[in-house]
DRENTORKOL-3810 file (N, C-alpha, C; in nm, 4 decimals):
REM DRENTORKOL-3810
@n.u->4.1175; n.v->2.0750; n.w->-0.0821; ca.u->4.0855; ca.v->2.1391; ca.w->-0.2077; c.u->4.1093; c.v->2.0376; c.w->-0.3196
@n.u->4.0318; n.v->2.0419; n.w->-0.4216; ca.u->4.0456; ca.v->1.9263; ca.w->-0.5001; c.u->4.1575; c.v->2.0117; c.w->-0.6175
@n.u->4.2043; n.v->1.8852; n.w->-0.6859; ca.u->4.2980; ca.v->1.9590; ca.w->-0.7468; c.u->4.2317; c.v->1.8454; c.w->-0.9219
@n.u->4.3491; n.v->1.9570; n.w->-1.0149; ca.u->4.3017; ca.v->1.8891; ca.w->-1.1896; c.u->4.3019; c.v->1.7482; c.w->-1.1637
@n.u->4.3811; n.v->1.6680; n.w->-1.1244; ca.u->4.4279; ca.v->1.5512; ca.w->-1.1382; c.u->4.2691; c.v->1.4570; c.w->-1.0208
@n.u->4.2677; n.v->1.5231; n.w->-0.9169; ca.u->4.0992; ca.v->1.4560; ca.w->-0.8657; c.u->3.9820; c.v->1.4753; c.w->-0.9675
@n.u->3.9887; n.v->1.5520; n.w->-1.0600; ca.u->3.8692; ca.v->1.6118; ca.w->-1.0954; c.u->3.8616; c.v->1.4989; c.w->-1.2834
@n.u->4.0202; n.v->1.4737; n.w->-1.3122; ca.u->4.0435; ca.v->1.3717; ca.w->-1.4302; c.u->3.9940; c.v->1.2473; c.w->-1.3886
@n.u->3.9934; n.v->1.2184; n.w->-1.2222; ca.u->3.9470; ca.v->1.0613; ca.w->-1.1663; c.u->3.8483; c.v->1.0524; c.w->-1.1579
@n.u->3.7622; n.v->1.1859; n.w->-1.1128; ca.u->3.6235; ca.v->1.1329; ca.w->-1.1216; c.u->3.5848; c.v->1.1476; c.w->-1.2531
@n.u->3.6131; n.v->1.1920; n.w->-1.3515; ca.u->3.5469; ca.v->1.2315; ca.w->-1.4886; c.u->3.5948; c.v->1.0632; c.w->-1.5793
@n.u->3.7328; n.v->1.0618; n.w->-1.5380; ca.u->3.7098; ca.v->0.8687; ca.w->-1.6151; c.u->3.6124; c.v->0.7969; c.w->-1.5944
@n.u->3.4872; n.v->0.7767; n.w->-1.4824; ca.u->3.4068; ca.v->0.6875; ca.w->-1.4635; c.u->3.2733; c.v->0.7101; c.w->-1.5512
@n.u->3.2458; n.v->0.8632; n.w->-1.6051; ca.u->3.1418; ca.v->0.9053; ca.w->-1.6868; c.u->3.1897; c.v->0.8953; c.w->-1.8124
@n.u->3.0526; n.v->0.8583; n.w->-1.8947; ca.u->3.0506; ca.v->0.8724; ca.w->-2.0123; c.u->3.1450; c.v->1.0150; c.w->-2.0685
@n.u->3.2155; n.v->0.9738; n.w->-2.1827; ca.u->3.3195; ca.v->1.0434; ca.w->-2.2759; c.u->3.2369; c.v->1.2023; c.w->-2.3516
@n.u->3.1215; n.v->1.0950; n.w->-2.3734; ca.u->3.0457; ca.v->1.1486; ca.w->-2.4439; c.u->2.9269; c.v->1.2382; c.w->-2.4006
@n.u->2.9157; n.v->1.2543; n.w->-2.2593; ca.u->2.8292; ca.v->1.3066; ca.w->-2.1907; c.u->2.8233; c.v->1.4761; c.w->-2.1687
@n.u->2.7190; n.v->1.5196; n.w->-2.1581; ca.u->2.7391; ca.v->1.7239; ca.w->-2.1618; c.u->2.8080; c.v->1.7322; c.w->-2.0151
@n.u->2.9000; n.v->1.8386; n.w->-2.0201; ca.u->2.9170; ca.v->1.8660; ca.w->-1.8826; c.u->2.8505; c.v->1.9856; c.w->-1.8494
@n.u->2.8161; n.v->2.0192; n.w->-1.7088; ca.u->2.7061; ca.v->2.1092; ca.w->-1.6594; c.u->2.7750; c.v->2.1206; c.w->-1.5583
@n.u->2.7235; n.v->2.3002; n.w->-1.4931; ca.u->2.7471; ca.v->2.3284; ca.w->-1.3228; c.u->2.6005; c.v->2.3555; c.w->-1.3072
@n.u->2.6123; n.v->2.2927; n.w->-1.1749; ca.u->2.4983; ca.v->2.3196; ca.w->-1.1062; c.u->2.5344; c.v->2.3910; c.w->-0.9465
@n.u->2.4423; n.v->2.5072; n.w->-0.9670; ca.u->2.4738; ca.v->2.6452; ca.w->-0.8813; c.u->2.3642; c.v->2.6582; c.w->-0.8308
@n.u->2.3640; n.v->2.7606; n.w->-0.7076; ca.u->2.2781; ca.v->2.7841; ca.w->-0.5861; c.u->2.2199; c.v->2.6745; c.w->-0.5297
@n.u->2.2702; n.v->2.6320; n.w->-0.4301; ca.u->2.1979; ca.v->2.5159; ca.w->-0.3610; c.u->2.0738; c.v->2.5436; c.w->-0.3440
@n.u->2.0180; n.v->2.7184; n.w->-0.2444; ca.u->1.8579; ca.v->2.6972; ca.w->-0.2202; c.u->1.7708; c.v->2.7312; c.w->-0.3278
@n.u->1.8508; n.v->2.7356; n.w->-0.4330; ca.u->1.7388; ca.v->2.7724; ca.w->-0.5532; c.u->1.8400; c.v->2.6817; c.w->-0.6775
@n.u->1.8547; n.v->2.5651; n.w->-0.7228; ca.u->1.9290; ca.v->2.5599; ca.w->-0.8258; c.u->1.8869; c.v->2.5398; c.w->-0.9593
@n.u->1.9893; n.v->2.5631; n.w->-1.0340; ca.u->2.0310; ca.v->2.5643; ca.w->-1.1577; c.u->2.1221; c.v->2.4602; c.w->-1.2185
@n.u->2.0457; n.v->2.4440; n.w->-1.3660; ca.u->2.2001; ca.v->2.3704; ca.w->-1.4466; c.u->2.2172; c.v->2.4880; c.w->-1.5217
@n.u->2.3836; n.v->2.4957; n.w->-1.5196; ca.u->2.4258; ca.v->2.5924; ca.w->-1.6220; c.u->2.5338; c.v->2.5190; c.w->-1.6926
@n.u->2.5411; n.v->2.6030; n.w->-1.8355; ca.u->2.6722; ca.v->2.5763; ca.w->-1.9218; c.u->2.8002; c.v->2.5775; c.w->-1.8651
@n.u->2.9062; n.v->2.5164; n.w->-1.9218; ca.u->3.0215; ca.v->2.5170; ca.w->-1.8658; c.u->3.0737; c.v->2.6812; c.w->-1.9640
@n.u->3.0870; n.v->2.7792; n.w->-1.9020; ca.u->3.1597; ca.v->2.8636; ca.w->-2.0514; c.u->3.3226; c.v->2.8027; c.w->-2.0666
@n.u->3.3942; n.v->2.7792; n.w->-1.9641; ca.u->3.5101; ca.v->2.7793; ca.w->-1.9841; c.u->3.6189; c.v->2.6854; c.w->-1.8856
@n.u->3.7037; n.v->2.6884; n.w->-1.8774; ca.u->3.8272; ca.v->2.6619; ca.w->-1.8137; c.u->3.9432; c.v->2.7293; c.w->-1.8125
@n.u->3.9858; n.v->2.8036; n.w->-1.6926; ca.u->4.0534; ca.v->2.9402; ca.w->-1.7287; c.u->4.1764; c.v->2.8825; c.w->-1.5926
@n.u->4.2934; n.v->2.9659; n.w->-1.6347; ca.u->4.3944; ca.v->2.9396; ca.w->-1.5414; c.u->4.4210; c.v->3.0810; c.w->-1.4801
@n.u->4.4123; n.v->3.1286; n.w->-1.3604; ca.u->4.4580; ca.v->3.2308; ca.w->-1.2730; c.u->4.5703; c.v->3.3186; c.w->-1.3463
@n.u->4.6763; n.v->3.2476; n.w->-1.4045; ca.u->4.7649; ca.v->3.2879; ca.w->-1.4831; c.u->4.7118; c.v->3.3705; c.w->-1.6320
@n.u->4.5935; n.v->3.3406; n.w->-1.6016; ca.u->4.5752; ca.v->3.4020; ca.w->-1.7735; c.u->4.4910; c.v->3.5436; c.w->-1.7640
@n.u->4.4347; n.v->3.5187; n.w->-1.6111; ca.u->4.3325; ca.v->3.6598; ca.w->-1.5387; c.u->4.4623; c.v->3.7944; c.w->-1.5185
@n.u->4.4050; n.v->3.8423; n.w->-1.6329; ca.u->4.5174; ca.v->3.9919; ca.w->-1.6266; c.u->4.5551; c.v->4.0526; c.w->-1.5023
@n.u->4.3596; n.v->4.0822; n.w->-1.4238; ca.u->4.3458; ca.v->4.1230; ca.w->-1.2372; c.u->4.4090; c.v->4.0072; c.w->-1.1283
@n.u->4.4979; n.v->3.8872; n.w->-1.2084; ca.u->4.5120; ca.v->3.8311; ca.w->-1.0676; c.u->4.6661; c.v->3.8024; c.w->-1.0293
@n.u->4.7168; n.v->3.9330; n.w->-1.1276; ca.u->4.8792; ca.v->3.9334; ca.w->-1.0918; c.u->4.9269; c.v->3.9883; c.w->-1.0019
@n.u->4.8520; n.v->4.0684; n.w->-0.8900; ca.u->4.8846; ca.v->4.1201; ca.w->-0.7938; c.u->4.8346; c.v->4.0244; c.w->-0.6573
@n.u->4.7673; n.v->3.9304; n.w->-0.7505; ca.u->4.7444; ca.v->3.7932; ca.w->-0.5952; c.u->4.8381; c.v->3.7793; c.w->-0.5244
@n.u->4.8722; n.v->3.7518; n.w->-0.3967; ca.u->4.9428; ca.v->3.6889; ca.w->-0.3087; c.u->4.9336; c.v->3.6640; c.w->-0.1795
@n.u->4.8488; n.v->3.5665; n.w->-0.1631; ca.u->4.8072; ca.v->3.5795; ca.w->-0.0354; c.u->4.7767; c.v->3.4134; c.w->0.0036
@n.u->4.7772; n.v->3.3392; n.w->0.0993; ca.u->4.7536; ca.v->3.1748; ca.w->0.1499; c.u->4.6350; c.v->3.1236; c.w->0.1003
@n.u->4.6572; n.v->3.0447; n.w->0.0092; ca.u->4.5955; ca.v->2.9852; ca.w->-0.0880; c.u->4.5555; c.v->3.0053; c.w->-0.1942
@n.u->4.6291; n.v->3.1398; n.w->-0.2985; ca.u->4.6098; ca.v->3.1422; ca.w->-0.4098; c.u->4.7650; c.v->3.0885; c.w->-0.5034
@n.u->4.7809; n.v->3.0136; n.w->-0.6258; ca.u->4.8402; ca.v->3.0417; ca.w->-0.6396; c.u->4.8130; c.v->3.0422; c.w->-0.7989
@n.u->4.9293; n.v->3.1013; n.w->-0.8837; ca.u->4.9144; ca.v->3.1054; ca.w->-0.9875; c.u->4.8522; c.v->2.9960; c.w->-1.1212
@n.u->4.8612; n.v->2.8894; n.w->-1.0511; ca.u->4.8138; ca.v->2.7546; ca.w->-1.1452; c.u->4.6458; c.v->2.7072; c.w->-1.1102
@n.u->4.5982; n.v->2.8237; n.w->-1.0374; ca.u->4.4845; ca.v->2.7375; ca.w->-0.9804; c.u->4.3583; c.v->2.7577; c.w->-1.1414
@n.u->4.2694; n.v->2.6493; n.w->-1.1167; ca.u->4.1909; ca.v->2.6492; ca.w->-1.2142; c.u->4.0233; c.v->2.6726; c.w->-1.2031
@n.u->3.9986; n.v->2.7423; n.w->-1.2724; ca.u->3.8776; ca.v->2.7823; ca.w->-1.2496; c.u->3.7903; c.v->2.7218; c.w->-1.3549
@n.u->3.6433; n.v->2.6471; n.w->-1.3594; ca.u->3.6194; ca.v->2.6060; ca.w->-1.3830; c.u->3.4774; c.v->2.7203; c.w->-1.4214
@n.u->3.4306; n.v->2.7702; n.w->-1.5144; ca.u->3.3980; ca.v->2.9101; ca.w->-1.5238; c.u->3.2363; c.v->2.8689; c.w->-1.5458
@n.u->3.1095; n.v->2.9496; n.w->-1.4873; ca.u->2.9781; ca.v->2.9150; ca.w->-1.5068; c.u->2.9533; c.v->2.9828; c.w->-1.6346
@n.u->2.8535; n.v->2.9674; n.w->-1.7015; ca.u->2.8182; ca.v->2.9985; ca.w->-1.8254; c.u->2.6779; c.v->3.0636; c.w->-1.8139
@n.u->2.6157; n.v->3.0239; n.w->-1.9469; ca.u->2.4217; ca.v->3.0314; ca.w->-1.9375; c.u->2.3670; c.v->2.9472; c.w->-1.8506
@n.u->2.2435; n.v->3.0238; n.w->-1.8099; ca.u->2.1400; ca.v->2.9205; ca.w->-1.7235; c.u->2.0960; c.v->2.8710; c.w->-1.8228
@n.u->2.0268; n.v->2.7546; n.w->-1.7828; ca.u->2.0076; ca.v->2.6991; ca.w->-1.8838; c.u->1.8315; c.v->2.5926; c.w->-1.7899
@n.u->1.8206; n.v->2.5820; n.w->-1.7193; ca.u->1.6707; ca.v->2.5259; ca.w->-1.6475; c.u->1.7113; c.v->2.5009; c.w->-1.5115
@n.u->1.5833; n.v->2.4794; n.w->-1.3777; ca.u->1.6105; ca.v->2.4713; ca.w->-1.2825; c.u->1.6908; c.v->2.3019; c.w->-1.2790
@n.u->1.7595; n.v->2.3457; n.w->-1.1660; ca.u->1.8301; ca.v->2.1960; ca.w->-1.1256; c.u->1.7565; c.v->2.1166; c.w->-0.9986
@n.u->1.8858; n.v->2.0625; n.w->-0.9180; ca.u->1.8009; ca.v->1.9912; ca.w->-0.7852; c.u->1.9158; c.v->1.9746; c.w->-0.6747
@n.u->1.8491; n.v->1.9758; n.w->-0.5726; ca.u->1.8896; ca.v->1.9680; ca.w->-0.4832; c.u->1.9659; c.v->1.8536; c.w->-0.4459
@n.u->1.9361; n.v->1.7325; n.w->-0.4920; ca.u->2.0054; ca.v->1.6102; ca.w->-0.4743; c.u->2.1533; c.v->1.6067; c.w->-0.5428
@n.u->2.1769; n.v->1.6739; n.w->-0.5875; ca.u->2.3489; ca.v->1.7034; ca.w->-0.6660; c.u->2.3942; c.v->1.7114; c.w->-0.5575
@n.u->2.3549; n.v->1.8453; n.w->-0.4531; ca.u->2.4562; ca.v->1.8419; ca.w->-0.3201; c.u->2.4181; c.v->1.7406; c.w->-0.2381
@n.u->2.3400; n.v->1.6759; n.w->-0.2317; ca.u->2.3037; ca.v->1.5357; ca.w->-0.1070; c.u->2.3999; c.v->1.3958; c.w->-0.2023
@n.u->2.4237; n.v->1.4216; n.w->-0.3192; ca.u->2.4889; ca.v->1.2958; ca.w->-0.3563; c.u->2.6514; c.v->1.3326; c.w->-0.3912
@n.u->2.6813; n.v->1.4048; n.w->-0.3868; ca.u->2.8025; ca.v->1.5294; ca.w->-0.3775; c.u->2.8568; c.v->1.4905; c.w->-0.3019
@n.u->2.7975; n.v->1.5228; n.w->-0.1477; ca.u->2.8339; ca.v->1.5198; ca.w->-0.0061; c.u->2.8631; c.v->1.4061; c.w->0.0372
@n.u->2.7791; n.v->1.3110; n.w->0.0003; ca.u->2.7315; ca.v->1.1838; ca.w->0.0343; c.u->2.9030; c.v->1.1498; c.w->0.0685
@n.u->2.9671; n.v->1.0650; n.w->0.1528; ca.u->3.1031; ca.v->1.0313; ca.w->0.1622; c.u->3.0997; c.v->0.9514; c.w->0.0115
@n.u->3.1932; n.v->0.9156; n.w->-0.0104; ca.u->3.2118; ca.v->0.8284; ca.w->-0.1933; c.u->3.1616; c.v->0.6806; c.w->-0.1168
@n.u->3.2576; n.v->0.6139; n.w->-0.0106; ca.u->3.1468; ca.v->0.5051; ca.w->0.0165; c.u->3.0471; c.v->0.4885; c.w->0.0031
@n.u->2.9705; n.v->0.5585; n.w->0.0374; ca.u->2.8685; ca.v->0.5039; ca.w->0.0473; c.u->2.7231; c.v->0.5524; c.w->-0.0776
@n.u->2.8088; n.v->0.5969; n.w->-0.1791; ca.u->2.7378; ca.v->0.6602; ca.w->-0.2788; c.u->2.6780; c.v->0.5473; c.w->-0.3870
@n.u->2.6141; n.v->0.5440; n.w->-0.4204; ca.u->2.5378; ca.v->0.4677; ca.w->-0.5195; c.u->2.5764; c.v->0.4701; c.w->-0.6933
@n.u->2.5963; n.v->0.3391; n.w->-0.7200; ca.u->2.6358; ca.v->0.3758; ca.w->-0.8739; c.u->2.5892; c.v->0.4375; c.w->-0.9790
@n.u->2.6311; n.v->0.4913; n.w->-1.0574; ca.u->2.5818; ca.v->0.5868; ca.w->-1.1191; c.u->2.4680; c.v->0.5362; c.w->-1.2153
@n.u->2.3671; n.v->0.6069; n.w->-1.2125; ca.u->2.2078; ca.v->0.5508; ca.w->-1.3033; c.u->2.0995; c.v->0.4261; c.w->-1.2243
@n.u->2.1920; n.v->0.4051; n.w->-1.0890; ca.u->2.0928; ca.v->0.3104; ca.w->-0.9825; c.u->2.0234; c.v->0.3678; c.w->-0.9164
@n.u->1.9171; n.v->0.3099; n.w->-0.8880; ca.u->1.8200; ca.v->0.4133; ca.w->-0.7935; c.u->1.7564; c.v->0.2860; c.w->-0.6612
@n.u->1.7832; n.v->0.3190; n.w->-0.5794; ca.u->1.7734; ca.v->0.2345; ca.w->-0.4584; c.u->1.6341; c.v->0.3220; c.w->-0.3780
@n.u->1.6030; n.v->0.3792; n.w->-0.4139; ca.u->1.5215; ca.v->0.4809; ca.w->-0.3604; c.u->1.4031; c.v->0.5160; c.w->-0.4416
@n.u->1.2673; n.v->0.5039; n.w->-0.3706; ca.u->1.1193; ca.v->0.5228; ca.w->-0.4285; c.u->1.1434; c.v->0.6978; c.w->-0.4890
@n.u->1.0223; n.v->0.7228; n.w->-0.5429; ca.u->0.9945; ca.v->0.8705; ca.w->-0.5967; c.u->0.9538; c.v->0.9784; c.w->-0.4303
@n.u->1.1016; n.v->1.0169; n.w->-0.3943; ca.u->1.0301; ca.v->1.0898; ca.w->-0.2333; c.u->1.1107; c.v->1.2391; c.w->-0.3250
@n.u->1.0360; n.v->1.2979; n.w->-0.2542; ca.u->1.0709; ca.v->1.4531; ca.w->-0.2536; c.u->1.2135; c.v->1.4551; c.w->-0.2071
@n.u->1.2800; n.v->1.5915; n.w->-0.2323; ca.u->1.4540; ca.v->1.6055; ca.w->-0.1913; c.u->1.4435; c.v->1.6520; c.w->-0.0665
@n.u->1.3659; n.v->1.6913; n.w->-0.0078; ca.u->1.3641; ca.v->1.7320; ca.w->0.1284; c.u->1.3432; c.v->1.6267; c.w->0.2068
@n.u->1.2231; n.v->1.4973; n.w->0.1606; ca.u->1.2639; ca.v->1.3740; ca.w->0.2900; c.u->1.4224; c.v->1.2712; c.w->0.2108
@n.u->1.4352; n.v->1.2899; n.w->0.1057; ca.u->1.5807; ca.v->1.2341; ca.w->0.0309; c.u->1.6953; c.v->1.2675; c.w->0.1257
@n.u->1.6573; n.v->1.3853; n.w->0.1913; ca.u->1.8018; ca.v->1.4138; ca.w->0.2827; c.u->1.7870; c.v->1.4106; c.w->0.3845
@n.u->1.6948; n.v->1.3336; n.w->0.4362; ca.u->1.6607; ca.v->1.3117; ca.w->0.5452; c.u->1.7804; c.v->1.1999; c.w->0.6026
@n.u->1.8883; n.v->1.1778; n.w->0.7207; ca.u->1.9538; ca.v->1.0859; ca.w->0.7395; c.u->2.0324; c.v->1.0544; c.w->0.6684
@n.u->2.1224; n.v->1.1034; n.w->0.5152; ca.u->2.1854; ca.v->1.0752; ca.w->0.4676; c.u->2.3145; c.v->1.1983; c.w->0.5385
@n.u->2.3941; n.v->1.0964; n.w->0.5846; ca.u->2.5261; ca.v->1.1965; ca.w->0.6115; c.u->2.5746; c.v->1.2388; c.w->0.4960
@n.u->2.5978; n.v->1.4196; n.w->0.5369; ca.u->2.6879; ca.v->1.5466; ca.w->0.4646; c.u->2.5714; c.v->1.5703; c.w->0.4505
@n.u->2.4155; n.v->1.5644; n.w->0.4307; ca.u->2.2744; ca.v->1.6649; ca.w->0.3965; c.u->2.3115; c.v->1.7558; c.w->0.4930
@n.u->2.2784; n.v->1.8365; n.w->0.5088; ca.u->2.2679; ca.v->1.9620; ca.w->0.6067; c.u->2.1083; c.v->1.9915; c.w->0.5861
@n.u->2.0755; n.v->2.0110; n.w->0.7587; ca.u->1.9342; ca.v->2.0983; ca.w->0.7756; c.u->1.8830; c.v->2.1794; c.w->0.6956
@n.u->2.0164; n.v->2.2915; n.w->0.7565; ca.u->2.0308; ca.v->2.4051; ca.w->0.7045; c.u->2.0750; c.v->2.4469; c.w->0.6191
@n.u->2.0405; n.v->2.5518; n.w->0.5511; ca.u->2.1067; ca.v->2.5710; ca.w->0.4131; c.u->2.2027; c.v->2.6679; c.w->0.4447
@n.u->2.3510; n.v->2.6899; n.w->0.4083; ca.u->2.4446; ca.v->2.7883; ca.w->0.4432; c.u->2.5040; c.v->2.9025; c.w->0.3278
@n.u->2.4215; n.v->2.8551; n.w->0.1683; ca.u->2.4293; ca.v->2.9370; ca.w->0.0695; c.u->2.2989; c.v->3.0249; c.w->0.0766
@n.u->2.3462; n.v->3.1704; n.w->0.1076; ca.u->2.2826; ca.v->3.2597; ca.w->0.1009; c.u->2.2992; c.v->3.3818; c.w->0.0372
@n.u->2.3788; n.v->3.3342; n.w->-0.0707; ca.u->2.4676; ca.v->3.4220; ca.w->-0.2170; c.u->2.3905; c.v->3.3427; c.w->-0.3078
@n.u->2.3991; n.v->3.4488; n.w->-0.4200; ca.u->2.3392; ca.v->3.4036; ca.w->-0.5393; c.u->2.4788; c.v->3.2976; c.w->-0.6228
@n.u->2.6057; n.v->3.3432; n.w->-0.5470; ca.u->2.6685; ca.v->3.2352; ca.w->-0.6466; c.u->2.6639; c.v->3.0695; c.w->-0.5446
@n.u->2.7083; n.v->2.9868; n.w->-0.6542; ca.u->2.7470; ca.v->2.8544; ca.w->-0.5967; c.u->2.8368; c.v->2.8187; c.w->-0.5130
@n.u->2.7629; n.v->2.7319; n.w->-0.3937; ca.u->2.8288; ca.v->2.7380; ca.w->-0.3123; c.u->2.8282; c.v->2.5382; c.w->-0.2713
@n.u->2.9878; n.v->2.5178; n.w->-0.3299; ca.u->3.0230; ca.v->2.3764; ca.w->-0.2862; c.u->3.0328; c.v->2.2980; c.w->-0.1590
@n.u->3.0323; n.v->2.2301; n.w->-0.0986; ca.u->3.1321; ca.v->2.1382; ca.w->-0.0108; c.u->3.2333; c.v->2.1344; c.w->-0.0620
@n.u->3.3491; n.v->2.0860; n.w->0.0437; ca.u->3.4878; ca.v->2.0747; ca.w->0.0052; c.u->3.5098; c.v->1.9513; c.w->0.0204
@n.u->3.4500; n.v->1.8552; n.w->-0.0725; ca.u->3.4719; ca.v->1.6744; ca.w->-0.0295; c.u->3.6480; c.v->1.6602; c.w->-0.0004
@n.u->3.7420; n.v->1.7934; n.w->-0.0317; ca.u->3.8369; ca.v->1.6858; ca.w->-0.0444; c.u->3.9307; c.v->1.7995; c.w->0.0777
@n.u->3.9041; n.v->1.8623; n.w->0.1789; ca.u->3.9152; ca.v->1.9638; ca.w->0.2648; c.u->4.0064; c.v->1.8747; c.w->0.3700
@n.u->4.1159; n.v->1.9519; n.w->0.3770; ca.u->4.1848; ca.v->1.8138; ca.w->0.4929; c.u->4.1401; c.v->1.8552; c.w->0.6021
END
């Protein structure tokens, strides 16, 4: 599970100045607004939590407005192990569609396993 302090390491390498966005539903996506950043502690309904793997400090990172369709390559470069990921704004790769794009890149999946309308991540950091 990634925690605040993974999520401050990858955000030092991007621009300061850049919008931040979620991008949701893998088989249909979206960019959406960030609305918020909320702490479990502050959710009135989540004082009766207690159960293996919640705990009071966890952070939620909250979806907002849609805002236009997204792409599929967020989760193929997401997944991608960090080795072997490409620097950010390089393109090593002709104009191919996202369906042959994930063709052979390990973490693509065939199959698609989001079949909820909400977003559904990989866990790059899942022990």
């Amino acid at each position: 599970m990634p925690t605040v302090r993974d999520l401050i390491a990858l955000l030092q390498s991007r621009n300061p100045n850049a919008q931040v966005l979620l991008m949701t539903q893998r088989k249909a996506p979206f960019e959406n607004h960030l609305a918020g950043v909320v702490g479990r502690e502050e959710m009135a309904d989540q004082d009766w939590r207690v159960e293996p793997g919640v705990a009071d400090d966890d952070v939620f990172l909250v979806v907002g407005k849609r805002i236009r369709p997204g792409s599929l390559s967020a989760w193929i470069e997401a997944e991608r192990p960090t080795w072997s990921r490409r620097p950010t704004g390089s393109s090593d790769a002709g104009p191919a569609s996202e369906a042959t794009a994930a063709e052979g890149v390990p973490g693509a999946r065939e199959s698609d396993p989001d079949d909820s309308e909400d977003a559904q991540v990989s866990d790059l950091w899942a022990d």
